[in-house]
C-alpha positions in Angstrom: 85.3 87.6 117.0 86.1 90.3 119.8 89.7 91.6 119.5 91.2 93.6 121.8 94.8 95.7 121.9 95.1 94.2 125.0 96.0 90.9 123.2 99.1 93.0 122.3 99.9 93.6 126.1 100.3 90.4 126.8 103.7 89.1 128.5 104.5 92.9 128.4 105.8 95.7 131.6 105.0 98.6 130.8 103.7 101.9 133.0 101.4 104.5 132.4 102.0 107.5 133.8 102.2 111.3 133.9 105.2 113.8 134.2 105.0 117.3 134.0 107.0 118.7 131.4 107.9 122.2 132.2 104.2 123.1 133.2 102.3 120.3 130.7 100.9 117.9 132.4 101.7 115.1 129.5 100.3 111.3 130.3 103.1 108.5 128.7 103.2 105.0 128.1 106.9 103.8 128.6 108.1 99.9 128.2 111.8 99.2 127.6 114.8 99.9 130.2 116.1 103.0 131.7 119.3 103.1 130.1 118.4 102.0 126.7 118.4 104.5 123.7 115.4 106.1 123.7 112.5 105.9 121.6 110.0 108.5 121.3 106.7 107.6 119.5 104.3 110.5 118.4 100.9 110.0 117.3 98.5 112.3 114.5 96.1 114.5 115.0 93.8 113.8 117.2 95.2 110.6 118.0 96.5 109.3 121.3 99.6 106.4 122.7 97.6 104.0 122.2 98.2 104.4 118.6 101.3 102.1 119.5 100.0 99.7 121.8 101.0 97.0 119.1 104.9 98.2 119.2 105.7 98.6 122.8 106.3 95.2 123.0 108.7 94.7 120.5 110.6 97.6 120.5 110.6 97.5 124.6 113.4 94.8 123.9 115.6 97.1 122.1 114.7 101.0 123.2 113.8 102.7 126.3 110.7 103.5 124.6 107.9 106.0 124.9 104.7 106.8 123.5 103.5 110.2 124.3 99.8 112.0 124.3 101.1 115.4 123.0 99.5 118.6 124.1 95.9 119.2 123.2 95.4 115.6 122.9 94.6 112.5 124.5 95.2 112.3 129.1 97.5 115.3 128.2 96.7 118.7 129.4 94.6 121.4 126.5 95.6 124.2 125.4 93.2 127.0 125.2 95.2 128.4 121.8 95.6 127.5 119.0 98.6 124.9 118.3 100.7 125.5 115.4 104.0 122.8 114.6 105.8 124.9 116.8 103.9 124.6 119.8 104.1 120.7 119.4 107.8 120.6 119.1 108.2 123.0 122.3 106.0 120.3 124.1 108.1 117.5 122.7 111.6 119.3 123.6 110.1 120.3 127.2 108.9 116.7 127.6 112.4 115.4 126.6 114.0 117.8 129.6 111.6 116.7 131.7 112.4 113.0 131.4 116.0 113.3 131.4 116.4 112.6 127.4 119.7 114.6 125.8 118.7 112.9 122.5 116.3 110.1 120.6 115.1 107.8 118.1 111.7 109.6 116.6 109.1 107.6 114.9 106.1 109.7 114.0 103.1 109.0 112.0 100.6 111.8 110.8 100.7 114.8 112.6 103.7 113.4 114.7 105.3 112.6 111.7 105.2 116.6 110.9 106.4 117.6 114.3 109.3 114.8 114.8 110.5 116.1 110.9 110.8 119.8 111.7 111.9 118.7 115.2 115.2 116.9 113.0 115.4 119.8 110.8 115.3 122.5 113.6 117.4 120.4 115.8 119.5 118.3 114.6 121.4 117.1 117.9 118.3 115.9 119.6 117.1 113.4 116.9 119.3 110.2 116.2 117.2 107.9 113.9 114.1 109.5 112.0 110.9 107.1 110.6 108.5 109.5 108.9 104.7 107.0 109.0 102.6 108.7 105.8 104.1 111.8 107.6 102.2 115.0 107.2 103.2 118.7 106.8 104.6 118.0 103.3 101.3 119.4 100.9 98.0 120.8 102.0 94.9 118.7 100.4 91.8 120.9 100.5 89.5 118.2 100.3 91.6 115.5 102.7 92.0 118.7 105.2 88.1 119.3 105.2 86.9 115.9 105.5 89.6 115.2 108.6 88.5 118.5 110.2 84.5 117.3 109.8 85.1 114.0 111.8 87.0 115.1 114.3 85.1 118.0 115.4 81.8 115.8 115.2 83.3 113.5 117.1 85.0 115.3 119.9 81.1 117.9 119.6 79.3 114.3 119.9 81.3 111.8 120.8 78.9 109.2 120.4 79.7 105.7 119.4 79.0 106.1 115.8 80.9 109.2 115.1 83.8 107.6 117.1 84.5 104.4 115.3 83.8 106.4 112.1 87.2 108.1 113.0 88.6 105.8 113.7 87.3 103.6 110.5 89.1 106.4 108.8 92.4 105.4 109.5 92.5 101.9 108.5 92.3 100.1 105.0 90.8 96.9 106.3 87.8 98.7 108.9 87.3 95.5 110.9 90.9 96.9 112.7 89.1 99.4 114.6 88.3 97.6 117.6 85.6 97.8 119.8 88.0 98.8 122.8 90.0 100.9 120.7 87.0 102.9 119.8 85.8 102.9 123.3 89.3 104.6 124.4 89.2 106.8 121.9 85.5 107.5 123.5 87.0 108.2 126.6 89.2 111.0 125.6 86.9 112.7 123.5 84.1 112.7 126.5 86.6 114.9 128.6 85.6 118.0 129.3 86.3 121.0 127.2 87.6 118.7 124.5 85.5 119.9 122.1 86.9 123.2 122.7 90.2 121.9 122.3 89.8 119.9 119.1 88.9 123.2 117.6 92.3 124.2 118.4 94.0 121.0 117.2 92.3 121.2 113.8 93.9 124.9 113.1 96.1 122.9 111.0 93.6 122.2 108.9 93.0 125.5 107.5 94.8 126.3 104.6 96.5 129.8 105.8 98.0 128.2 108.6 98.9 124.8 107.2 101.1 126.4 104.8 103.0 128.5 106.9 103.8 125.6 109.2 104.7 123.4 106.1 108.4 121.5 105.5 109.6 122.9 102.2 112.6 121.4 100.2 114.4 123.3 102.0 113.7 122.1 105.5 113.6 119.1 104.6 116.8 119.1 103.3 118.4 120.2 106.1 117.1 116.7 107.8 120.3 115.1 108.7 119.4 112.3 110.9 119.4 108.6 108.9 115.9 108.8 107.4 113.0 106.4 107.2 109.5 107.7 104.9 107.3 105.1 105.4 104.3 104.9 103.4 101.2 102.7 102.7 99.4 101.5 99.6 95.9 103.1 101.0 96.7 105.7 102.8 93.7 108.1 103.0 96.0 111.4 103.0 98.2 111.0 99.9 99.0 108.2 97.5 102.7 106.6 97.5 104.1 109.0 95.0 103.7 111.7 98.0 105.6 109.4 100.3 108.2 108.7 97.4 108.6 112.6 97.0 109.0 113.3 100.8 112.2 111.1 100.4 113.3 112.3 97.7 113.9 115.9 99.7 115.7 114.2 102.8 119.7 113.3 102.2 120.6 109.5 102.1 116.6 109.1 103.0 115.2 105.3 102.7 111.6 104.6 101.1 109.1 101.7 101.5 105.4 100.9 101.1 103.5 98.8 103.2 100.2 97.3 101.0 97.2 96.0 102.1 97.4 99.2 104.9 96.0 102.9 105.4 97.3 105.4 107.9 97.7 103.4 111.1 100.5 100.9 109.7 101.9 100.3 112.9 98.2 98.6 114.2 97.1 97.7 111.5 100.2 95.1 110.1 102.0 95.1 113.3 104.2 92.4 112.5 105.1 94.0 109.5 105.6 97.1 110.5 107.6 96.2 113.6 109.8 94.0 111.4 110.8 97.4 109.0 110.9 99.2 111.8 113.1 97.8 113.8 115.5 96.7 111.5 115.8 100.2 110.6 116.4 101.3 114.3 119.2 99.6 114.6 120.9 100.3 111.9 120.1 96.3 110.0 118.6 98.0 106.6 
């Protein structure tokens, strides 16, 4: 049976659109109310918003809520050097000035995950609530790095069908979730022009010298002082649970849960479930 994520849209107001944050052209999906405390949702590596279509709904009810393409990826402008974790959390924090946002709820999974933690650690008055989705920036795994870097280039160098959903294939534990139309958006993006170009520069992460110089060590880790949710999966292709359990471990007062039955896309792949957790740590219920 054809499934969409636009099923998950249903009965929902939401916008797309772009704002230019400080000279980066960075494309949004926003639900919620103005007003509201806001939610900012960050995706992984060379991932896009629609990473949250699922949430928006849900959350919208609670949170002025958005779901941002950072730089170098998705509608968002490229950069033409290299980005480090410090370039994304300049984007974030320009985007946040841009929008009118003092301070935030930060939920980010992968690569987001490593820029909203050394965004809390870095900045402490800017974050208010923390979830940490199998999080990267905690370890670097030779052979997980390698085999991320090898399908993304392929598929932003030939971004035909097959080497798209096998990306995307990646990221779940139960494959049928990767939807024809979420492949096809995924498509999209990496058609662009000069993407391939840019992916290059996305995947610098992946090579060991730089990855561990933009790591979170105890230390910064330690210095994370908004509440704290690591949320981690039972087949998540980066790192098993005790990973997850040991990022925790190095946040004060942090909170720890495993989601089975799910790889590194949680938040699509068991919506319900994940929405559920999430939310009730949002607003303070767990």
């Amino acid at each position: 049976m054809y499934q969409s994520i636009w099923a998950d849209m249903r009965g929902l107001s939401f916008s797309q659109g772009w704002i230019d944050a400080e000279g980066i052209r960075t494309r949004y999906l926003r639900s919620g109310t103005a007003g509201k405390p806001a939610l900012i949702l960050l995706h992984g590596v060379g991932g896009h918003a629609e990473a949250y279509v699922r949430n928006l709904k849900s959350h919208g009810e609670h949170f002025d809520v958005w779901a941002i393409d950072m730089i170098g990826h998705g509608w968002t402008d490229k950069a033409d050097y290299d980005l480090e974790i410090h370039h994304y959390v300049d984007h974030v924090q320009r985007f946040m000035r841009a929008a009118g946002i003092e301070r935030a709820h930060f939920s980010g999974e992968s690569l987001g995950g490593w820029v909203a933690s050394r965004l809390a650690a870095d900045h402490p008055r800017m974050v208010d609530r923390l979830v940490l989705n199998t999080a990267g920036g905690s370890q670097a795994d030779p052979a997980v790095m390698a085999k991320l870097k090898s399908l993304s280039l392929q598929a932003a160098t030939d971004p035909s069908w097959d080497f798209i959903k096998a990306r995307v294939e990646w990221l779940m534990a139960d494959k049928s979730k990767a939807y024809d139309d979420l492949v096809a958006t995924r498509q999209a993006i990496y058609q662009q022009p000069g993407m391939a170009q840019a992916m290059k520069h996305n995947m610098i992460l992946q090579e060991m010298e730089v990855r561990k110089r933009n790591l979170m060590y105890p230390e910064d880790y330690g210095r994370i002082q908004a509440p704290t949710l690591v949320l981690w999966t039972s087949h998540d292709p980066t790192a098993d649970v005790s990973e997850g359990r040991r990022i925790a471990s190095m946040i004060p007062g942090a909170q720890f849960t495993v989601m089975d039955g799910c790889g590194h896309w949680p938040q699509f792949e068991d919506a319900e479930t994940f929405n559920r957790i999430h939310l009730d740590f949002l607003l303070g219920k767990s």
